[in-house]
RODO-2510 file (C-alpha; in nm, 4 decimals, decimal comma):
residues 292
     n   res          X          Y          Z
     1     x     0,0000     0,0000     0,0000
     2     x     0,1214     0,3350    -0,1076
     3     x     0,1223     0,5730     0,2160
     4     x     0,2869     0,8653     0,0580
     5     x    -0,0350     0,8574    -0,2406
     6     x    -0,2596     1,1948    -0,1510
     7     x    -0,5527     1,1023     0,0107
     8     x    -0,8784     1,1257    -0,1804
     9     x    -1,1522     1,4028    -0,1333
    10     x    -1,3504     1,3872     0,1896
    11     x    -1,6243     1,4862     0,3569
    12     x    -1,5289     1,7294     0,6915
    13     x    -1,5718     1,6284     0,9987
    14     x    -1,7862     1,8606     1,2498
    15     x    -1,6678     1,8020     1,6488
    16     x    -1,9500     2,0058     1,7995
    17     x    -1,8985     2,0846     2,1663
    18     x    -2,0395     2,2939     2,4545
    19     x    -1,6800     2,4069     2,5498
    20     x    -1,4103     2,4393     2,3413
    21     x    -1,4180     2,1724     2,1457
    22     x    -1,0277     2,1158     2,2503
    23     x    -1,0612     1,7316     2,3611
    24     x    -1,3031     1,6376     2,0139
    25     x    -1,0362     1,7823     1,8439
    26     x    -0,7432     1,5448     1,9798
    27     x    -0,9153     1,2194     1,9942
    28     x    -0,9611     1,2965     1,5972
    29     x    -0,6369     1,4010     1,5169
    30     x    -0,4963     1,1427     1,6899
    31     x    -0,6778     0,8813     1,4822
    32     x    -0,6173     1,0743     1,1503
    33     x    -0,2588     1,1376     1,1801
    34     x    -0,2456     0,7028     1,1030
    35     x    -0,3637     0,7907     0,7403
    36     x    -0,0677     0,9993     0,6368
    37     x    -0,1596     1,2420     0,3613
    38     x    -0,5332     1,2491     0,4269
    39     x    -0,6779     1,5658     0,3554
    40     x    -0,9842     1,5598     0,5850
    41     x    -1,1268     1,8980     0,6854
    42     x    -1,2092     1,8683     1,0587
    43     x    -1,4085     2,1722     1,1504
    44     x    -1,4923     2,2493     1,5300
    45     x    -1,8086     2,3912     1,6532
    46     x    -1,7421     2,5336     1,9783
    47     x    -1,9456     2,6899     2,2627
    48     x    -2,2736     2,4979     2,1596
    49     x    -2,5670     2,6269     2,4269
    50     x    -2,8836     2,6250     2,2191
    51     x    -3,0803     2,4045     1,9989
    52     x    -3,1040     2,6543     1,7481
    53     x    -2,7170     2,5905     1,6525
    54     x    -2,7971     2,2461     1,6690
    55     x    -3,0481     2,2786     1,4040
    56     x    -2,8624     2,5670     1,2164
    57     x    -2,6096     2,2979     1,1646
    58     x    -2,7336     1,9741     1,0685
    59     x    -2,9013     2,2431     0,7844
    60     x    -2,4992     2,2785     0,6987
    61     x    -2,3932     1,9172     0,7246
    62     x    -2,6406     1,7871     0,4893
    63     x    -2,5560     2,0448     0,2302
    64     x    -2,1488     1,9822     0,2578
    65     x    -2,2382     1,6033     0,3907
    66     x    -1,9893     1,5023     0,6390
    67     x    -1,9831     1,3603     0,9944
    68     x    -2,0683     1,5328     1,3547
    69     x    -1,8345     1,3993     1,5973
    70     x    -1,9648     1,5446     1,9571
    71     x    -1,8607     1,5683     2,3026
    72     x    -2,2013     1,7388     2,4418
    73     x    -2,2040     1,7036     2,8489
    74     x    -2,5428     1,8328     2,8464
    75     x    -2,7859     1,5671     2,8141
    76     x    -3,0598     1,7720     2,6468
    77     x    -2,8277     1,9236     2,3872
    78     x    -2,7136     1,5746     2,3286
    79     x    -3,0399     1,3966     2,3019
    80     x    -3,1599     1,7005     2,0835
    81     x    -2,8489     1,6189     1,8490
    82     x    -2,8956     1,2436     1,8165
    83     x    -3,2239     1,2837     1,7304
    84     x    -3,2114     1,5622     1,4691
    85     x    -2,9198     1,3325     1,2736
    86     x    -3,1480     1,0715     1,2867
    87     x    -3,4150     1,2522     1,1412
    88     x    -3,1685     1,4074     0,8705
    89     x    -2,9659     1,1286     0,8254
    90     x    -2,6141     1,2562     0,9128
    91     x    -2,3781     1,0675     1,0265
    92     x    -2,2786     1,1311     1,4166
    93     x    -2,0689     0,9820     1,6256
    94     x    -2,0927     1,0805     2,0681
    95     x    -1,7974     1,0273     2,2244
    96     x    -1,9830     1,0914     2,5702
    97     x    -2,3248     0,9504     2,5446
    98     x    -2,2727     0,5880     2,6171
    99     x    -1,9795     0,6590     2,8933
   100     x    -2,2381     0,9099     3,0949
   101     x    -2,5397     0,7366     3,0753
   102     x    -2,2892     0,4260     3,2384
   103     x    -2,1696     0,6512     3,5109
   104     x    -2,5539     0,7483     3,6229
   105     x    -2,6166     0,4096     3,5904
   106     x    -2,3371     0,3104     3,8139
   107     x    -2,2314     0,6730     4,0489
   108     x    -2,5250     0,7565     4,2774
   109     x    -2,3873     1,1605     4,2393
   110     x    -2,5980     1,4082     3,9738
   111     x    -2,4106     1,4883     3,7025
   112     x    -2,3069     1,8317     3,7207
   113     x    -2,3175     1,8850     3,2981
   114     x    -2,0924     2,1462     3,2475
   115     x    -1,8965     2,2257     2,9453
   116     x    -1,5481     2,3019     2,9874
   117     x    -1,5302     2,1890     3,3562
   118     x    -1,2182     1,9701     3,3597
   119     x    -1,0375     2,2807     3,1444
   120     x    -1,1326     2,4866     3,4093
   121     x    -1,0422     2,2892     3,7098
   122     x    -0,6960     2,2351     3,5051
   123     x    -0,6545     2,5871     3,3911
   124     x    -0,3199     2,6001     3,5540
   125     x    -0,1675     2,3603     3,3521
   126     x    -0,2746     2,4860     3,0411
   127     x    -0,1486     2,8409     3,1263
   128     x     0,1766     2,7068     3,2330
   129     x     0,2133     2,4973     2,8301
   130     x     0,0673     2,8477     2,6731
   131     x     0,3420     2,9958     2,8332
   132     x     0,6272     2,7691     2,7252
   133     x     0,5088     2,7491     2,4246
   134     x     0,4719     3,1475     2,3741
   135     x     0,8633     3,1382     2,5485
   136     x     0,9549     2,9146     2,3381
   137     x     0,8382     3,1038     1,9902
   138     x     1,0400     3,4461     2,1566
   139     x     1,3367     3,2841     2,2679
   140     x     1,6821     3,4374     2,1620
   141     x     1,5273     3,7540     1,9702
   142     x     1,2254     3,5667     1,7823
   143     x     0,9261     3,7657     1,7220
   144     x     0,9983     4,1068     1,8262
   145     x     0,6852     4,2454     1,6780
   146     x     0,4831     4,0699     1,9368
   147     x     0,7274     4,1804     2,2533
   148     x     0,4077     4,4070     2,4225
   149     x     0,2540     4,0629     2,4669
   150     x     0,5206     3,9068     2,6781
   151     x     0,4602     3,9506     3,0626
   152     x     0,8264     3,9874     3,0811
   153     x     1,1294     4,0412     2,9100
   154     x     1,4591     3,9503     2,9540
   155     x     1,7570     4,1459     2,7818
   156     x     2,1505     4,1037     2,7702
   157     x     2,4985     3,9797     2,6187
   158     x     2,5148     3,6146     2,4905
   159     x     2,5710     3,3877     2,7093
   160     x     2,4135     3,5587     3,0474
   161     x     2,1501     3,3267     3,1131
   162     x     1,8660     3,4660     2,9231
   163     x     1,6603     3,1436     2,7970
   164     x     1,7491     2,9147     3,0913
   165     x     1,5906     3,1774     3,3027
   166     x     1,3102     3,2359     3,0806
   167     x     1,1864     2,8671     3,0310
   168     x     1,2054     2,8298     3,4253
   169     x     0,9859     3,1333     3,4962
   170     x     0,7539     3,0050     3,1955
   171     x     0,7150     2,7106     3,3966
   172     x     0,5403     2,8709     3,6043
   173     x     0,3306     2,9988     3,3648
   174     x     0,4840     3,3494     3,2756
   175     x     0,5022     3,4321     2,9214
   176     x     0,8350     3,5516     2,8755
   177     x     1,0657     3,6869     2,6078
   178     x     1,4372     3,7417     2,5284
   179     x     1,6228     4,0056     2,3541
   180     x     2,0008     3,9141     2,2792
   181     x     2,2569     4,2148     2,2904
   182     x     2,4887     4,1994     1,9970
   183     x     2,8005     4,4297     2,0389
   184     x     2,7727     4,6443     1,7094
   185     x     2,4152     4,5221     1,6448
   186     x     2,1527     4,7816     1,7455
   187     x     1,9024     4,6427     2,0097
   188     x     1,5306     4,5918     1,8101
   189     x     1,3758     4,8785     1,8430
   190     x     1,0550     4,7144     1,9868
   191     x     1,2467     4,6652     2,2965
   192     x     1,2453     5,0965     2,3777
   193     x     0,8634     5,0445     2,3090
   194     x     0,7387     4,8015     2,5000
   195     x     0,6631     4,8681     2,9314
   196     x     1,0285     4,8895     3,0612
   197     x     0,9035     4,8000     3,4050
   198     x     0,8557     4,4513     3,2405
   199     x     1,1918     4,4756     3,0870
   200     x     1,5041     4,3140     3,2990
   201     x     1,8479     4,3403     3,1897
   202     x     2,0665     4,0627     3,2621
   203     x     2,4033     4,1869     3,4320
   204     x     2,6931     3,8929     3,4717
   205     x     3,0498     3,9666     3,5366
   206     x     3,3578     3,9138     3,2830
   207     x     3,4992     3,6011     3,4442
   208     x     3,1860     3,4159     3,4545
   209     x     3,0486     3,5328     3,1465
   210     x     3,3922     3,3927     2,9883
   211     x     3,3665     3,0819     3,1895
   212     x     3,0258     3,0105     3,0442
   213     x     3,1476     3,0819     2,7129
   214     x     3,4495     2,9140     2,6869
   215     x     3,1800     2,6103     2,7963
   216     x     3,0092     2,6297     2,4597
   217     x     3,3227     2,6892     2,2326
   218     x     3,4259     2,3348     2,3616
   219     x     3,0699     2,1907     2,3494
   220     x     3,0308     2,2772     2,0094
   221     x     3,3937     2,2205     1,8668
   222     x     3,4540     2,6137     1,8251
   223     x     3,7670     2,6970     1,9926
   224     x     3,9357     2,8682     1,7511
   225     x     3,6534     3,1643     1,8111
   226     x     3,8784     3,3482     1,9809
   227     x     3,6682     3,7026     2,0334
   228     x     3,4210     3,5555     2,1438
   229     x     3,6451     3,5050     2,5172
   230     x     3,8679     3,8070     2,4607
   231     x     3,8601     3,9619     2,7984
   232     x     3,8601     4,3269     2,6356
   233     x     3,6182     4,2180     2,3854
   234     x     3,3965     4,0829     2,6484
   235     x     3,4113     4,3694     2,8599
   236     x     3,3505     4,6242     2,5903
   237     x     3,0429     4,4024     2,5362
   238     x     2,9266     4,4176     2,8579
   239     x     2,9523     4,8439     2,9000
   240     x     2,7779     4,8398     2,5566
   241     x     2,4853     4,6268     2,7537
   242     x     2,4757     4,8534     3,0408
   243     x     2,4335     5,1096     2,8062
   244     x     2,1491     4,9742     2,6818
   245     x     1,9949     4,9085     3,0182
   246     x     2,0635     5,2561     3,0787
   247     x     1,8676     5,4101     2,8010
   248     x     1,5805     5,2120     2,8000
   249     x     1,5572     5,2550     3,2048
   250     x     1,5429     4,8766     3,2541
   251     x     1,5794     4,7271     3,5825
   252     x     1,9276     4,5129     3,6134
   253     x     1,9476     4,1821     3,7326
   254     x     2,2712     4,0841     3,8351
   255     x     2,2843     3,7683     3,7697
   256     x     2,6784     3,6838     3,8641
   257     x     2,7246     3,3239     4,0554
   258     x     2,3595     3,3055     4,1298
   259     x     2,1310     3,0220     4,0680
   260     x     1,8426     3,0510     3,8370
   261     x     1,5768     3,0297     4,1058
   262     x     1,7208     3,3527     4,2944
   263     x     1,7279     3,5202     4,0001
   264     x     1,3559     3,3951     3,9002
   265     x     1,2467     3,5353     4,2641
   266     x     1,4303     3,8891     4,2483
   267     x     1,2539     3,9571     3,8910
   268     x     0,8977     3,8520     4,0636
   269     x     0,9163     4,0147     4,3384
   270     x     1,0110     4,3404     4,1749
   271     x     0,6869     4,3131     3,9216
   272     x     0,5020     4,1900     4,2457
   273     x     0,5553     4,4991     4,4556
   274     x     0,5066     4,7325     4,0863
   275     x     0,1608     4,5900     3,9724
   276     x     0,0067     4,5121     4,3423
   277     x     0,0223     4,1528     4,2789
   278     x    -0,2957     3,9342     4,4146
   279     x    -0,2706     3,6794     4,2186
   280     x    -0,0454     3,5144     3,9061
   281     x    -0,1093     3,7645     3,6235
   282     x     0,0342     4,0777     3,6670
   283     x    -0,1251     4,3374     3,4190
   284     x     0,0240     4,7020     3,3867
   285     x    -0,1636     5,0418     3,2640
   286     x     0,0898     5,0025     2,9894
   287     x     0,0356     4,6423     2,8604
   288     x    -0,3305     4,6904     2,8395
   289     x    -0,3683     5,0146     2,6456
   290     x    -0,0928     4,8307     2,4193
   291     x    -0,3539     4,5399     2,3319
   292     x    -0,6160     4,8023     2,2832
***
């Protein structure tokens, strides 16, 4: 059997949900990514509260045919839904259905039938993977058109630190970017626009910021870079940096023989005691008339 032959036209697939649709969407991606090359148009319907959208729908499916895949909690909505594809003849598959009406069967405890409940109650996990991933995408100078978004932003020479520091505060689910500091380069301009109380700059001294270098030269085979550990050359690097810290009226970190989680605490506490923090997200003045 060919795998690598495109797969032929099909019919989408419709994963109606009263939330947002996000665990329809895996369980059929995860089957469809075993037919490589299939070209099946999975199309989510999220936030599903009335029958009206129900039957503004199946109107839609029979027209483009196609299958309703649904994860409806509530049991009228879901009843409502079975019954109108029967009537219309479309195609549905419920991925709850059978497993609820077991556990009423089986748990004497009312089903509470409400969307978007385990999401909720496990919000903190997905902030923490939004923010890794949005680290992630704005690591080492990536994306500097979308700096305003970060919740903080770390600046300063290569080698100080910058993404170690930023994936361990994104663990905690801060959103966090990273500007290098190239010695000749001009700094992006987006970084003098953006809230500089979100802005640290990363300040390490000479001999460790050699040490660490001289570290990657050898990891990567590159010893005969010899500028990059020039003590003069490093040092004219670093002034350069502290000029830029200066200008843009960051706060410094110095972040000399410390370890990351000292480093992580200094730069919370700071935006802690600057945006009254009661809670995780920290929103300036700045930052929101920004997203405006």
């Amino acid at each position: 059997m060919d795998h690598h032959k495109k797969g032929k036209h099909t019919e989408p697939i419709y994963i109606v949900s009263g939330g947002k649709g996000l665990a329809g969407n895996h369980m059929i991606h995860s089957l469809l990514i075993q037919y490589p090359n299939n070209n099946v148009p999975v199309i989510i319907v999220p936030l599903v509260s009335e029958e009206k959208q129900l039957i503004d729908l199946i109107g839609k499916v029979k027209k483009s045919g196609g299958l309703i895949a649904h994860t409806l909690v509530n049991r009228h909505l879901r009843d409502f839904l079975r019954k109108l594809c029967t009537e219309n003849g479309v195609k549905h598959i419920d991925f709850m259905g059978e497993l609820a009406d077991y556990l009423d069967e089986r748990l004497d405890i009312p089903s509470l039938q409400s969307p978007g409940l385990y999401r909720e109650i496990n919000q903190q996990y997905y902030d923490r993977i939004e923010a890794i991933e949005f680290t992630l995408n704005h690591d080492d100078g990536l994306s500097p058109g979308k700096l305003h978004k970060a919740e903080i932003i770390l600046t300063g020479v290569s080698r100080s630190g910058k993404t170690p520091l930023s994936v361990y505060l994104a663990m905690y689910g801060w959103k966090v970017a990273n500007i290098p500091l190239v010695y000749g380069i001009p700094a992006p301009k987006e970084l003098f626009e953006v809230d500089p109380q979100r802005v640290f700059g990363l300040s390490i001294s000479p001999s460790q910021l050699i040490s660490h270098r001289m570290k990657r030269l050898q990891s990567t085979n590159n010893t005969d870079n010899v500028n990059y550990v020039d003590e003069r050359l490093v040092a004219q690097e670093i002034r350069s940096a502290n000029m830029i810290f200066e200008r843009g009226k960051f706060t410094v970190i110095n972040v000399s023989n410390k370890p990351i989680e000292t480093s992580a605490n200094e730069i919370l506490n700071t935006l802690a005691n600057r945006f009254e923090y009661r809670g995780r997200r920290l929103d300036s003045p700045y930052t929101e008339a920004v997203e405006k």
